[in-house]
C-alpha positions as CSV (number, residue, x, y, z in Angstrom):
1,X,168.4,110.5,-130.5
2,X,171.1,112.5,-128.5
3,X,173.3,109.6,-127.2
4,X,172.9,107.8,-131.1
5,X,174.4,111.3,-132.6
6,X,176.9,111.6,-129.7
7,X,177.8,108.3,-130.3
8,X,178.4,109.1,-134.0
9,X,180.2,112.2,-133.4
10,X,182.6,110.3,-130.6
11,X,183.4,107.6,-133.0
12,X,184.4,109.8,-136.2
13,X,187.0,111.9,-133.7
14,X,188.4,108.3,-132.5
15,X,188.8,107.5,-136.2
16,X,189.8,110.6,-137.7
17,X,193.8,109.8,-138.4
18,X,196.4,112.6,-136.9
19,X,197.8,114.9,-139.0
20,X,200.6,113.3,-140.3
21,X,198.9,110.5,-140.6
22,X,196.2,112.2,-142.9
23,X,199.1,113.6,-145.0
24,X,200.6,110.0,-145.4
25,X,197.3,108.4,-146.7
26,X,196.6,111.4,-149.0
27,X,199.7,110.6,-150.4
28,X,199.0,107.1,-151.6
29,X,196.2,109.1,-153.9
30,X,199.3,111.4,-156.1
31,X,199.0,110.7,-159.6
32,X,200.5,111.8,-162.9
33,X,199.1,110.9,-165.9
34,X,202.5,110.3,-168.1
35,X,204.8,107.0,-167.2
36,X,208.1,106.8,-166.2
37,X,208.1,109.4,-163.6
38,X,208.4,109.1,-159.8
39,X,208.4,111.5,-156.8
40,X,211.8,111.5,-154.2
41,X,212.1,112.9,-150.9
42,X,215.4,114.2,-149.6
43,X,216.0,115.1,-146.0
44,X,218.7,116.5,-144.3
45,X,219.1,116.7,-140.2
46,X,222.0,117.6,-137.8
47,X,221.1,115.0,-134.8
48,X,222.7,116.5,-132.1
49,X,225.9,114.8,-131.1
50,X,224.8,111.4,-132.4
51,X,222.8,110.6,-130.6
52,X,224.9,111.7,-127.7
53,X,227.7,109.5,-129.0
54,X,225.0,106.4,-129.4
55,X,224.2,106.7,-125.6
56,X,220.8,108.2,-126.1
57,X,219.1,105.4,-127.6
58,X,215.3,106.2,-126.6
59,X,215.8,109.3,-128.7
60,X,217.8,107.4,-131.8
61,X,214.5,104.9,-131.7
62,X,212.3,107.7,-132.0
63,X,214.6,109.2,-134.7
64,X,214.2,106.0,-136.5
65,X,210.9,106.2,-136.2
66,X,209.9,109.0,-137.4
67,X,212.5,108.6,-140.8
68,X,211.0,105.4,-141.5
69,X,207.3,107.9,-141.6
70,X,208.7,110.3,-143.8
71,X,210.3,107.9,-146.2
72,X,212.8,109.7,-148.0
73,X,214.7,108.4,-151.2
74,X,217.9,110.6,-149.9
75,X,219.3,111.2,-146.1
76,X,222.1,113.4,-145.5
77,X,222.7,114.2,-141.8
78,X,225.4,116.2,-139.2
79,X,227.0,115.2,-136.0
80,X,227.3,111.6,-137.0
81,X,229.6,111.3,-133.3
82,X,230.9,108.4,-132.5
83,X,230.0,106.8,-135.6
84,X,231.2,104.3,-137.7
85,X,230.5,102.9,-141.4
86,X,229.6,99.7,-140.0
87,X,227.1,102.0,-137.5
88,X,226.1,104.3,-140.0
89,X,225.2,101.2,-142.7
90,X,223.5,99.2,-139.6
91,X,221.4,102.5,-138.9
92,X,220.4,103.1,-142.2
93,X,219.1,99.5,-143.3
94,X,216.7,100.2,-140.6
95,X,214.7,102.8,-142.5
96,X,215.4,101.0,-145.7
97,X,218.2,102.7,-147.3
98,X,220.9,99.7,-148.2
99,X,223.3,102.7,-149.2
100,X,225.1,104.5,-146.8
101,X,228.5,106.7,-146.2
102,X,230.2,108.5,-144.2
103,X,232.4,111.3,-144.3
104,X,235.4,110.1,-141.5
105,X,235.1,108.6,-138.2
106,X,236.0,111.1,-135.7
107,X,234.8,114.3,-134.3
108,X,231.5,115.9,-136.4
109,X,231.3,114.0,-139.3
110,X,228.6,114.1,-141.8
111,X,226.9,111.6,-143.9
112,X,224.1,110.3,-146.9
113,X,222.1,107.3,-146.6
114,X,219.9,106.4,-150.0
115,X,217.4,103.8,-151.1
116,X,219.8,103.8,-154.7
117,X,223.8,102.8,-154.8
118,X,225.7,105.9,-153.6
119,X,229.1,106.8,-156.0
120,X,231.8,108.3,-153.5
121,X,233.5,111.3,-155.1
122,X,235.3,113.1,-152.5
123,X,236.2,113.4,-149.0
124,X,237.0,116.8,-148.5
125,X,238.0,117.2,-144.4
126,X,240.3,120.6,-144.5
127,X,239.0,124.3,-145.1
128,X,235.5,123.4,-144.6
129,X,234.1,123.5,-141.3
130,X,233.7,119.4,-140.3
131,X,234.5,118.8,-143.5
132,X,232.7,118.4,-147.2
133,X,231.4,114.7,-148.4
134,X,230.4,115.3,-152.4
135,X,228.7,111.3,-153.3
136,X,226.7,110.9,-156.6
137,X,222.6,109.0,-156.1
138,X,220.1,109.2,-158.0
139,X,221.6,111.2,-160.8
140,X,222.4,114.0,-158.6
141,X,225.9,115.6,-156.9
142,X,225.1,115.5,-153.3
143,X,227.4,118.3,-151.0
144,X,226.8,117.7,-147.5
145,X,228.2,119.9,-145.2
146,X,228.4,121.5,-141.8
147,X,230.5,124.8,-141.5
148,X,232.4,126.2,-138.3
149,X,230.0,126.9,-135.7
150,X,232.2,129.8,-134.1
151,X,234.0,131.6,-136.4
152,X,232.6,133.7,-139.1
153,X,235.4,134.9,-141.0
154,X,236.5,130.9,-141.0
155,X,232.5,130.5,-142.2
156,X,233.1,132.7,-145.0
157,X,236.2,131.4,-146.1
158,X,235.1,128.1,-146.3
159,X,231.6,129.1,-148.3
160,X,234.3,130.4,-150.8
161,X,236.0,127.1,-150.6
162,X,233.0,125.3,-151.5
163,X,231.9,127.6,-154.2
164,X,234.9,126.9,-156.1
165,X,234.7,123.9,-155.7
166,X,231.4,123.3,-157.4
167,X,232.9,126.0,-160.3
168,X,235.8,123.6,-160.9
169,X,233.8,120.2,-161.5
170,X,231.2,122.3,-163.3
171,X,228.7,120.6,-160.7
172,X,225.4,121.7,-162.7
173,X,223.2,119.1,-161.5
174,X,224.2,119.7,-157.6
175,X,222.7,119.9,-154.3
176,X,224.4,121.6,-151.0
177,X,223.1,120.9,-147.9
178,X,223.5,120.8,-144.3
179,X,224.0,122.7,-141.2
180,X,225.7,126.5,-142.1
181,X,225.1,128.0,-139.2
182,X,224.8,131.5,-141.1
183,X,221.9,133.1,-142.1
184,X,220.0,133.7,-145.2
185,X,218.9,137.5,-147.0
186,X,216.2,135.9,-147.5
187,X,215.0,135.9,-143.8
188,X,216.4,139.7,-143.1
189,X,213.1,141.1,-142.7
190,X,211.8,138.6,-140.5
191,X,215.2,138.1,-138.4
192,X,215.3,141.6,-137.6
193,X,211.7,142.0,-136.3
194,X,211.4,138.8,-134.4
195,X,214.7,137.4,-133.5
196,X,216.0,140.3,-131.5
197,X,217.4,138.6,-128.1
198,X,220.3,137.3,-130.8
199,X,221.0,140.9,-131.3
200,X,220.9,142.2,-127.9
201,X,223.5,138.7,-127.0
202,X,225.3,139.4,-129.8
203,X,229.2,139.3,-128.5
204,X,228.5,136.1,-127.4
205,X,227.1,134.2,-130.5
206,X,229.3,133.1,-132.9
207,X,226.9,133.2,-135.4
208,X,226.7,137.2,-135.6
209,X,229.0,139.8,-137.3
210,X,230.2,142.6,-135.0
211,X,226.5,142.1,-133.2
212,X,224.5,142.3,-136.4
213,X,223.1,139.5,-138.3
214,X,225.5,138.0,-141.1
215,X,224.0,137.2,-144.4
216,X,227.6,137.1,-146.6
217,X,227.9,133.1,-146.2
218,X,224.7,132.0,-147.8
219,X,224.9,135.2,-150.5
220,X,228.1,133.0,-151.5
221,X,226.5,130.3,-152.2
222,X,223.7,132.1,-153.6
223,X,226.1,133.9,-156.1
224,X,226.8,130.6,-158.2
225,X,224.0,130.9,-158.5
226,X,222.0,128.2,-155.9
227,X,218.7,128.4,-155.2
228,X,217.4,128.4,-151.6
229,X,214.6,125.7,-152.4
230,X,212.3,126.3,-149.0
231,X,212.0,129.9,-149.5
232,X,209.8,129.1,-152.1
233,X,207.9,126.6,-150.1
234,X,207.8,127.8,-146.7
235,X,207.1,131.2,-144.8
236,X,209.5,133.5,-143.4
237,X,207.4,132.8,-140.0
238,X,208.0,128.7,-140.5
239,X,211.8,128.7,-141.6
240,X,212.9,128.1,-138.0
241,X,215.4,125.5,-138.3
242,X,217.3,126.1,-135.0
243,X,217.1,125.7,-131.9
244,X,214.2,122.9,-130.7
245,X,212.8,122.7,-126.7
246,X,214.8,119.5,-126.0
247,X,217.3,121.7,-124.8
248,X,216.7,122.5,-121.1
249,X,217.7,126.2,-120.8
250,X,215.0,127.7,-123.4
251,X,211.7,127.7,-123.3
252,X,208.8,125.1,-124.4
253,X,206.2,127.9,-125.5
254,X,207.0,129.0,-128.8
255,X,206.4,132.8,-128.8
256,X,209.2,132.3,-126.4
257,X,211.6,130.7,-128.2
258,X,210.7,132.9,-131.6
259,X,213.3,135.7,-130.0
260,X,216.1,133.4,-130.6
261,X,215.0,131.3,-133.5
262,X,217.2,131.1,-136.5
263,X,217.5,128.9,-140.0
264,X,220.9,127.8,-140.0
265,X,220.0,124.7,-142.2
266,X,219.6,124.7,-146.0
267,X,219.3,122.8,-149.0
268,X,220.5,124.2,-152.0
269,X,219.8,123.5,-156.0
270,X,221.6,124.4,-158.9
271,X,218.8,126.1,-161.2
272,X,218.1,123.0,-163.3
273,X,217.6,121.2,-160.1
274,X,215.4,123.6,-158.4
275,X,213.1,123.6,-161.2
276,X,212.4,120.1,-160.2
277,X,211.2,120.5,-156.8
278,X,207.4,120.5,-156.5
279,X,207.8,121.2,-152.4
280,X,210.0,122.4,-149.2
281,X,209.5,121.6,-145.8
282,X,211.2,122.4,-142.2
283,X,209.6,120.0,-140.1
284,X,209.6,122.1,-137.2
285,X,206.7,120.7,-134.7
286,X,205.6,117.7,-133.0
287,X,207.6,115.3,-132.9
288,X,210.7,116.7,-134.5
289,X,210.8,119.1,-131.2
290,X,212.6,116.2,-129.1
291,X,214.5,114.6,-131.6
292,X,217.3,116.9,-131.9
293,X,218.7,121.0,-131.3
294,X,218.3,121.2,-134.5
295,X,214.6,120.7,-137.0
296,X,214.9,118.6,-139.9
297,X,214.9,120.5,-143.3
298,X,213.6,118.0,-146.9
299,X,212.5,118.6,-150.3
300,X,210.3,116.5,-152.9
301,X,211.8,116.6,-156.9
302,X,209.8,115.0,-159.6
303,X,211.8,113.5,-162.0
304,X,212.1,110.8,-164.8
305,X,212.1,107.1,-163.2
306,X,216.0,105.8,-163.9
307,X,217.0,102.3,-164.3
308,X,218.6,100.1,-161.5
């Protein structure tokens, strides 16, 4: 009787899926009982260097990988080195998105990749950190971004840039995303108790004001207003966007690495757009921790199915 129950309990653990695996399947069961509406995914992830300029292609397989899992409708990603359109298009077929563009082809560039045809609306590449790609998909303004990484008076200038920009195109059905490398109001509390090697190093990271944490960038973009969609969603203790253990001088234990943890990345919704999101994530475990320095950040929006 022992070896028949051990037997039963040794199969169900060789069955029982992983956890993203459960999460996947459980998906497949989502149901709303009206027509016409569907469920997309947007995602948005600084890759660290591209890849290392395309040379690190074990990692870009994994990346792939692990995008083609999460199927998102929307892409929009940082540090695009060393790519190309031709690259960035060839990339993007393989997790299905036909649609694809980039803001320039040198330096940090940033991009979207989408499952829907992408409208190009501007190319913005001065008084914005590495520049300001504003496309149209799915019915929504798309801002991707990726502000200066060393300067914060040059940070701030540029939020203010992009603020009025979205004032002038009266962009009310917008979303800014990307890398800011600022920090939110929103995670003061939490910064202050738990991130306090930042503090103590604080001449020597850019991201700090005078040694003391520097919430002025997203409060401009807050101010239009735009909604911070993960705080909602996700814990002050979970918003850790920044940095991962594939880098070699930190830590791999996570209490560790807490002391210098920081959400620099952000997706933002103006208010008729937030009140579409049904969820928030910052996929910041597993297998996300060697992918990149930086954790991939996404959102779900329920909306009204639109025609081809």
């Amino acid at each position: 009787m022992k070896h028949i129950i051990y037997s039963l309990l040794l199969g169900f653990l060789f069955f029982v899926p992983a956890k993203g695996q459960h999460e996947e399947a459980l998906s497949a069961y989502e149901r709303y009982w009206s027509p016409g509406y569907e469920k997309i995914r947007i995602i948005s992830y600084n890759i660290f260097n591209g890849f290392d300029w395309g040379k690190d292609e074990d990692r870009m397989a994994r990346f792939v990988s692990w995008i083609k899992r999460q199927d998102p409708e929307i892409l929009a990603m940082q540090e695009l080195c060393g790519f190309t359109q031709e690259r960035l298009s060839a990339l993007a077929r393989q997790w299905g998105h036909p649609y694809a563009v980039i803001l320039k082809e040198n330096g940090y560039p940033v991009g979207v990749t989408s499952k829907k045809p992408i409208r190009l609306k501007t190319k913005m590449l001065e008084n914005c950190g590495h520049g300001l790609l504003h496309v149209e998909t799915y019915g929504y303004d798309l801002l991707v971004t990726h502000l200066n990484p060393s300067d914060t008076d040059k940070r701030r200038a540029e939020a203010t840039n992009i603020v009025r920009y979205i004032k002038e195109h009266s962009l009310d059905r917008c979303l800014l995303m990307g890398d800011m490398n600022a920090h939110s109001p929103a995670d003061a509390d939490y910064m202050e108790a738990n991130a306090y090697r930042l503090l103590i190093e604080g001449k020597q990271n850019p991201n700090l004001l005078d040694g003391n944490f520097d919430y002025s960038v997203i409060s401009c973009f807050l101010s239009v207003p735009l909604i911070d969609v993960c705080r909602s969603f996700v814990a002050p203790d979970k918003r850790t966007t920044f940095p991962t253990p594939v880098l070699m001088n930190l830590s791999r234990h996570k209490e560790i690495r807490k002391r210098v943890g920081e959400r620099l990345d952000f997706i933002l919704a103006t208010p008729s757009v937030a009140k579409e999101a049904t969820d928030a994530f910052i996929f910041n475990e597993g297998d996300t921790d060697y992918l990149s320095d930086h954790y991939p950040i996404g959102i779900d929006l329920f909306i009204k199915e639109q025609a081809e």
